[in-house]
C-alpha positions in Angstrom: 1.0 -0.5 14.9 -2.3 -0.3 12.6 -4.4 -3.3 10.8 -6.3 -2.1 8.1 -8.7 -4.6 6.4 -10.6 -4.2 3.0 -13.3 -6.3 2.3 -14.4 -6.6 -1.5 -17.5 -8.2 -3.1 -18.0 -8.2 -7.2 -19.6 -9.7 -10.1 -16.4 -10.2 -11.8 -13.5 -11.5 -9.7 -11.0 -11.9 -11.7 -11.2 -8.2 -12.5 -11.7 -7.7 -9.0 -8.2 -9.8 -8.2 -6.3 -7.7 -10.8 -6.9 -4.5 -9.4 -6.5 -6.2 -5.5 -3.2 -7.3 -6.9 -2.0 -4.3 -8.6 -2.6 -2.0 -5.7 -0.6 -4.2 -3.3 2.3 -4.3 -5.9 3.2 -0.7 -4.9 2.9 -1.5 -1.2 6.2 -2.8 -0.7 8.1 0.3 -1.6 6.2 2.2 1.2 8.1 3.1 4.5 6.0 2.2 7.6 5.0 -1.2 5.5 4.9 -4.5 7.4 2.2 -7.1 5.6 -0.2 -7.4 3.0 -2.7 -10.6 2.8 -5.1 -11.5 0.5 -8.0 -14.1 1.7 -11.2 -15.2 0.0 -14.0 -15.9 2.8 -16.0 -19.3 2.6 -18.9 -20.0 1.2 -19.6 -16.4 -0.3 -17.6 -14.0 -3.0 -15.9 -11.8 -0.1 -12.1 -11.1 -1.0 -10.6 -9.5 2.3 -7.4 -7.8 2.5 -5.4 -7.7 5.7 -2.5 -5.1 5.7 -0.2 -4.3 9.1 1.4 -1.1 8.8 4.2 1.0 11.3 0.7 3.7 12.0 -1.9 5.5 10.2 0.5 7.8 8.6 2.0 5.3 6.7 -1.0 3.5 5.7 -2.0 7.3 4.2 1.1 7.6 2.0 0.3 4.7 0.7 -3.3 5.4 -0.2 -2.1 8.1 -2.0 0.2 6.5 -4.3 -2.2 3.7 -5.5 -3.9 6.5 -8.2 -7.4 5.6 -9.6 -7.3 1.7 -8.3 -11.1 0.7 -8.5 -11.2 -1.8 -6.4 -9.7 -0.4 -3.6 -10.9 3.4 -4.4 -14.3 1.6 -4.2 -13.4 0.0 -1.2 -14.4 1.8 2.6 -11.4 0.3 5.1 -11.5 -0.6 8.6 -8.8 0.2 10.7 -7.6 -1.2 14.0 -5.1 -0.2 16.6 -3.2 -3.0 17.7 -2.9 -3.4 21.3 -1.3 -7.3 21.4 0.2 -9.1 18.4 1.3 -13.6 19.4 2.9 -15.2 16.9 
């Protein structure tokens, strides 16, 4: 299992929301998909996307259907193994 996080910053969030949005729309339609959050950090403009997907491969498929999406084109992710999930 992989955890892929996104972290956004710019001057206009509501542009940066729409594009967030939009990319996530197509993510349900991806095999390998398991769960997308979106999360605004306190006390500073940082949007941060959490995604869980079945492994790296699948997170790839994805990234290529999402086209010319700025914000998450613009966007470097970090990407964790998961070793131990407790719900």
């Amino acid at each position: 299992m992989l955890t892929v996080i996104h972290t956004f910053n710019g001057p206009d969030q509501d542009r940066l929301l729409a594009d967030i949005r939009t990319g996530l729309n197509t993510v349900e339609h991806v095999d390998g998909f398991k769960f997308a959050s979106i999360n605004q950090q306190t006390n500073t403009d940082d949007i941060l996307v959490f995604s869980k997907w079945k492994d790296s491969s699948s997170f790839n498929n994805w990234v290529q259907s999402i086209g010319e999406n700025k914000a998450f084109k613009q966007s470097t992710p970090q990407m964790f193994e998961v070793l131990e999930e407790k719900y």
